[in-house]
N, C-alpha and C positions, 0 to 999 in steps of 0.2 A: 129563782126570782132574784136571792140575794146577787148571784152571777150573772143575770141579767145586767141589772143596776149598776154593777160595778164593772161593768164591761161599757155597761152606756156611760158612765161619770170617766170612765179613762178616756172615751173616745170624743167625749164632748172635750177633754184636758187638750187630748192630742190637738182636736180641731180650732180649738181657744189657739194652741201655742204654733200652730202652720198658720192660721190667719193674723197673727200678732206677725212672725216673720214675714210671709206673703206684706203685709200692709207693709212690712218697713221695706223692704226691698222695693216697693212700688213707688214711694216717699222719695227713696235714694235713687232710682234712678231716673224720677220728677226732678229731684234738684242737680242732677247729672248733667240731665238733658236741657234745664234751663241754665242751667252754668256754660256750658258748652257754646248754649245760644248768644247767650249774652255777654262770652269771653273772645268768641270769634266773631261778634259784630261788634262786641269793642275795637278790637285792633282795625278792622276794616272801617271802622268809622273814621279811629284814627288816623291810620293810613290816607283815608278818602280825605280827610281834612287837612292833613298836612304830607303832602306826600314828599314833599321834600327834605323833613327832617329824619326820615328816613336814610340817609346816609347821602354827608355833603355833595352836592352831583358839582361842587367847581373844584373838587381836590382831583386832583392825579397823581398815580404813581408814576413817573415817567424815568427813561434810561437816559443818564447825563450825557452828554455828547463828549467825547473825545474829539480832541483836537487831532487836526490831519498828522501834525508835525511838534513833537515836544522833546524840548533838551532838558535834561535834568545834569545841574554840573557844572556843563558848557558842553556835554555829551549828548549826540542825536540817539536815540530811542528807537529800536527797529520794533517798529509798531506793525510794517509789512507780513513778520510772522506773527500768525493768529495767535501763539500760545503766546506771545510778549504781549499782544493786546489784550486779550482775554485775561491776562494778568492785572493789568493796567486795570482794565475796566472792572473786573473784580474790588478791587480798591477802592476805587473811586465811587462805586455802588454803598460800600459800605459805611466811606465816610462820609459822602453826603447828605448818605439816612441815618449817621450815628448823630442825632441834630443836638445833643446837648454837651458831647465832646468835641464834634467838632465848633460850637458856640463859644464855647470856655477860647478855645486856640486862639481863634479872631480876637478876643476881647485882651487875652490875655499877651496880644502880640504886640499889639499898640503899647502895654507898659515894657514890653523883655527886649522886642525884637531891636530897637536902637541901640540895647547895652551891647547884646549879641555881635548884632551886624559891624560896627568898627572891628571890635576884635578881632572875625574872622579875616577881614580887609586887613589888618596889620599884618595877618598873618600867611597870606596869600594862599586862603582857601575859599573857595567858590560860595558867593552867597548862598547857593540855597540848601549848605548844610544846615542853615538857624532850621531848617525843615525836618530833621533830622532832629533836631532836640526835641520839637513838637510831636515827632512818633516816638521818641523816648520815653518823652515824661509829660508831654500834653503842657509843655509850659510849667510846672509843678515840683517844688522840692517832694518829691516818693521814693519812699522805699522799696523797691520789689522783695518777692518769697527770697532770694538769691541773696540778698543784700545790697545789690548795685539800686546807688542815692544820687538823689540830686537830677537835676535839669537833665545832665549829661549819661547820669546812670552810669556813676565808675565805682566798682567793686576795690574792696578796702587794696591788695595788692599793686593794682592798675594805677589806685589814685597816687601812691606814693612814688613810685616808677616814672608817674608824669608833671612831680611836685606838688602834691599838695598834703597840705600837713591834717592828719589823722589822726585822733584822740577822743578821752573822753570827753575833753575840756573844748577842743577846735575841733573839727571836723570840715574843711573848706570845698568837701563837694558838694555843701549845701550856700558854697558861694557862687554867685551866677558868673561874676568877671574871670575869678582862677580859676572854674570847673570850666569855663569856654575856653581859657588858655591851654589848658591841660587836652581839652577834646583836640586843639589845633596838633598841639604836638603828637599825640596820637595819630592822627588823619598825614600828618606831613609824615611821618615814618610807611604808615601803610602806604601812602603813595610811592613813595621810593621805591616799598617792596613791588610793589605790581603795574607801578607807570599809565592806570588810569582811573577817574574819581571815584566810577562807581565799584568798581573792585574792593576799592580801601572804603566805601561805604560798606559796605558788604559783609567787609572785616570787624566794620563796627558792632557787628550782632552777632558773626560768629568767631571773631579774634582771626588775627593777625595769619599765625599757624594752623587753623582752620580755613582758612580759604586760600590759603597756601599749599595744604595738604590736597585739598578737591581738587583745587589746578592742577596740580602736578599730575594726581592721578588720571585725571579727565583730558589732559592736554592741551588745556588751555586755559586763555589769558584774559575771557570773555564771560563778564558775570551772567551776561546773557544765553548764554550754553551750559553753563553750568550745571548740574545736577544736583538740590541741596534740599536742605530739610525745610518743610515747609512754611517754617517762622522769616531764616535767612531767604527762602526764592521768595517772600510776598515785600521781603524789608524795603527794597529801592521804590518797589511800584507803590509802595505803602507812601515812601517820601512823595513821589510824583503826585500820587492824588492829594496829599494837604499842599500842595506848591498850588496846583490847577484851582484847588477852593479857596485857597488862602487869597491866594493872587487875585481874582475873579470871584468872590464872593455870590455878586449878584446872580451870576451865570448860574450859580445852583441853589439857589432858593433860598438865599443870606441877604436879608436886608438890615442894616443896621447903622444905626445913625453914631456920629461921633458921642454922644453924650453918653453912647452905651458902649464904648469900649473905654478900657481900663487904661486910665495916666500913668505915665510915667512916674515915679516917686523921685520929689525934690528933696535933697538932703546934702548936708556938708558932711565932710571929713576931718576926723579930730584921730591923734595921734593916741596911740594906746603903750606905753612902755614897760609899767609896771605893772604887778601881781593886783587884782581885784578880790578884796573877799566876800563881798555879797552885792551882785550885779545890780539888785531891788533899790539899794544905797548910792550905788553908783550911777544908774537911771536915775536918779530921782537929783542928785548932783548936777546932772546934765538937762532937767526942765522938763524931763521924759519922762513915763513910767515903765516896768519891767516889760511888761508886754508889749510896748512898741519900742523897747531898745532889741526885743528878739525878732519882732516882725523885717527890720530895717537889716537885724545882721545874722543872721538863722542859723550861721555859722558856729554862731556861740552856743556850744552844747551844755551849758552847766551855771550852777546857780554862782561857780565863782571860777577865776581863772590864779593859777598857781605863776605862772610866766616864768618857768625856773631861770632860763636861758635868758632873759631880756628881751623877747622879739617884740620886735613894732609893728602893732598889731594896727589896723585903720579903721574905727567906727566909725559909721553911718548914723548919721541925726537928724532928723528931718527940721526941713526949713521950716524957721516961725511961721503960722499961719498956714500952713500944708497940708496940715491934720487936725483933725478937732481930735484933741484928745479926753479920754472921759476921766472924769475928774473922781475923785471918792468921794 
């Protein structure tokens, strides 16, 4: 009897604790199936309501059009073989959808590209190497992992080779007019070497004796046959697509009004001869503060300059009323 009982009090336990489970699993998948219901007639509601914010239907992703016929130079472009176009168009894929570097270029052309453009004209090198600094450096005093600075991106060796003075105190490849003079001079030597622009462009990414070396081996004199590592064979088509966007904005989805590219910076030239010992003093002597006597001359690497030599140096000061400068 007592084994009766205690066999019926387990089994009532057992059936207590399967209908406590049982009940909750019923619960669960009552609120399963009502979620369900009412997570997928959510969205179809939504959908049904708005079905075009569903993804913008007036965007396209579309292939920019290559022009029939393009010279980069003053050089035609054998666009005829597929692997030069395919190259080209590569490119121009790229930076057309790279829309916030290539936005920077445009904006940043409007202040750079008239400093640039004279200079290479003095120097009788084809306008559209200023294109060529824009794949460089995007417009932008940068550093690379490498160490090559500046607009131009000359490695400390190179810079001195092609005049420009190097230090802790000066560093002038972060000067935009001597780092363009210095790129001419480079670009007129690789031309001599190789007798056409885009070869000596060529050279500008993989040096002088590197595209020298391929020639030779390869047997020729044509950057377009060439055989090169994949930085240097994308470098010129690289130039060609910011020339085509640069040039034609609109053509690839660039609207931009003048208010939104960047001025020109007004400023005069004052003569620099002697030693500086704290620039913060000497800004503040000239009506300026520290920070926009470095923005104007970026050159200037150091809180003082020693000038053992005497050299006359040229700051840049921007015109009264040019700048709203922030006061303390």
């Amino acid at each position: 009897m007592n084994i009766l009982l205690r066999n019926k009090e387990t089994l009532i336990k057992k059936n207590k604790g399967y209908y406590f489970f049982a009940g909750v699993l019923s619960v669960t998948g009552i609120l399963f199936v009502l979620s369900n219901l009412f997570f997928t007639n959510g969205i179809d509601s939504l959908e049904a309501e708005n079905p075009a914010e569903s993804f913008p239907q007036d965007y396209k992703i579309i292939s920019p059009k290559i022009p029939q016929n393009i010279y980069i130079f003053g050089e035609g472009v054998p666009l005829e073989n597929f692997e030069v176009y395919e190259r080209v168009d590569r490119e121009l894929l790229v930076n057309t959808y790279w829309h916030s570097a290539t936005l920077l270029a445009i904006k940043r052309a409007a202040r750079w590209f008239p400093v640039i453009e004279p200079i290479l004209k003095q120097n009788n090198i084809p306008d559209d190497f200023k294109y060529l600094a824009v794949v460089e450096s995007n417009l932008e005093n940068v550093v690379s992992p490498a160490g090559a600075t500046g607009f131009w991106q000359f490695i400390k060796s190179a810079s001195k080779q092609y005049g420009l003075e190097v230090s802790d105190e000066v560093d002038e490849r972060y000067d935009v007019e001597k780092s363009t003079i210095a790129a001419c001079k480079y670009l007129q030597t690789a031309y001599q070497m190789f007798g056409n622009w885009t070869m000596a462009a060529s050279s500008y990414n993989a040096g002088i004796s590197g595209i020298d070396k391929w020639g030779g081996l390869q047997k020729t004199s044509n950057y377009w046959n060439l055989v090169l590592g994949s930085e240097t064979s994308r470098y010129v088509s690289r130039i060609i697509a910011i020339k085509l966007i640069m040039e034609n904005p609109s053509d690839y989805g660039y609207e931009l009004k003048k208010e939104d590219l960047y001025q020109p910076l007004k400023y005069k030239e004052i003569e620099l001869k002697t030693s500086v010992a704290d620039f913060a003093d000497y800004a503040a002597s000239l009506g300026i503060n520290y920070k926009t006597l470095k923005l104007y001359n970026p050159w200037l690497r150091d809180t003082a300059l020693k000038n053992k030599n005497g050299v006359v140096y040229k700051i840049k000061v921007p015109e009264a009323g040019s700048i709203n400068l922030i006061r303390e």
